[in-house]
N, C-alpha and C positions, 0 to 999 in steps of 0.2 A: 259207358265203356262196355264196349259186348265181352261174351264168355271168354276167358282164356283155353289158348291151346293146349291140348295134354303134352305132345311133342317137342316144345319151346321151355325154355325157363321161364320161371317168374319175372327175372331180371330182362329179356326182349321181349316182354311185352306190355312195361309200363311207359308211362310216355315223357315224363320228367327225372330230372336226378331225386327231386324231393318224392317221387311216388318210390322211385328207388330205393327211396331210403325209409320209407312207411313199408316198403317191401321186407325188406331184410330183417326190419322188428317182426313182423307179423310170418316169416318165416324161422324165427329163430324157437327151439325146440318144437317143430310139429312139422307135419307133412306137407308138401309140396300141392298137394291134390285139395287139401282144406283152404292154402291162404287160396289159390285159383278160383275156390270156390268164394268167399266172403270176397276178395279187392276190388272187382266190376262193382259192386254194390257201392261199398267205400270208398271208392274215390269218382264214380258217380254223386254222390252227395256231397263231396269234399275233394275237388281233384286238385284245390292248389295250398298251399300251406295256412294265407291268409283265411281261408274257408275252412280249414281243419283249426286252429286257433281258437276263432269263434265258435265251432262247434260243442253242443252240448255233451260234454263226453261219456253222461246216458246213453245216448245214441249211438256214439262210437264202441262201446264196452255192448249194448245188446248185438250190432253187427259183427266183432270180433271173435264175441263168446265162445262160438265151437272151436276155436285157432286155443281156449284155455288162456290162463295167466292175462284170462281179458281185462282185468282191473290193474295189473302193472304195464299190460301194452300199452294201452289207453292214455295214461301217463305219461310212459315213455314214448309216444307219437307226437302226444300234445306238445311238449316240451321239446322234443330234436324238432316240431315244425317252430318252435319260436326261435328255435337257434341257427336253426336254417337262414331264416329271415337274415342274419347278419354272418352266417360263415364264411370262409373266404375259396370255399372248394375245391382247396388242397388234398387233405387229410379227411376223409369221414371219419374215423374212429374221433375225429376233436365234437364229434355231435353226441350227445345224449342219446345213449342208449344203443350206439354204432360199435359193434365189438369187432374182433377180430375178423370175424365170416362177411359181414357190409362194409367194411375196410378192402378187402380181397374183392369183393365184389366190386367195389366201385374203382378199385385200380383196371381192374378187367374190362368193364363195360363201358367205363367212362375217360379214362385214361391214356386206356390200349395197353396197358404194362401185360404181357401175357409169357413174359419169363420170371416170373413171383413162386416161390413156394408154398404152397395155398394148403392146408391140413382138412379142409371140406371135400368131403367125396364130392358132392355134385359139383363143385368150382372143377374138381382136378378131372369129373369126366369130361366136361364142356372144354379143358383148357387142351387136353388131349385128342378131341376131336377135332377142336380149332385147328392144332400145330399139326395132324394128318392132311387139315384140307387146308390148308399150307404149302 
């Protein structure tokens, strides 16, 4: 995966729902600029579920590290990628570790719902820009 854009969210420029949803763990408390930095590498090593599963999650937890809370990320990816494997891709928040912000997210980007009341600034500028270039 080459470098992400500074200009784009995290959310357009992963390539699957499940990177999406390794996105939104790995975005949840920390900057925007840090997971950009660590997810080409991650999901370079690991870009589909079945490959994160099997991954040693030594390895996940040394490349997550500077995102912080690398030891419950880690976790929480391993396990939303086993549940993945059988969700039915209605509801993310029915995945581990999927809270309200990757709920909103994935109505957004994967859904098209872009009339949600969304409590994330970044969701509610994107959704704002959307409904201008509308």
């Amino acid at each position: 995966m080459k470098p992400m854009r500074e200009d784009l969210m995290v959310q357009q420029q992963v390539k699957s729902k499940w990177q999406h949803m390794v996105a939104v763990i790995c975005l949840n408390q920390t900057y925007r600029k840090q997971v950009k930095e660590v997810l080409p590498e991650l999901f370079s090593k690991w870009p589909t579920p079945e490959k994160m599963i099997r991954a040693n999650i030594r390895s996940i937890q040394r490349i997550i590290k500077p995102l912080g809370m690398w030891r419950v990320r880690s976790r929480r990816i391993k396990r939303m990628s086993e549940e993945y494997l059988t969700w039915d891709h209605k509801d993310a928040a029915d995945l581990h570790g999927i809270g309200r912000y990757g709920s909103d997210s994935y109505k957004i980007f994967y859904l098209g719902q872009t009339n949600i009341g969304v409590t994330d600034k970044e969701l509610k500028k994107y959704l704002e820009g959307f409904r201008k270039a509308a």
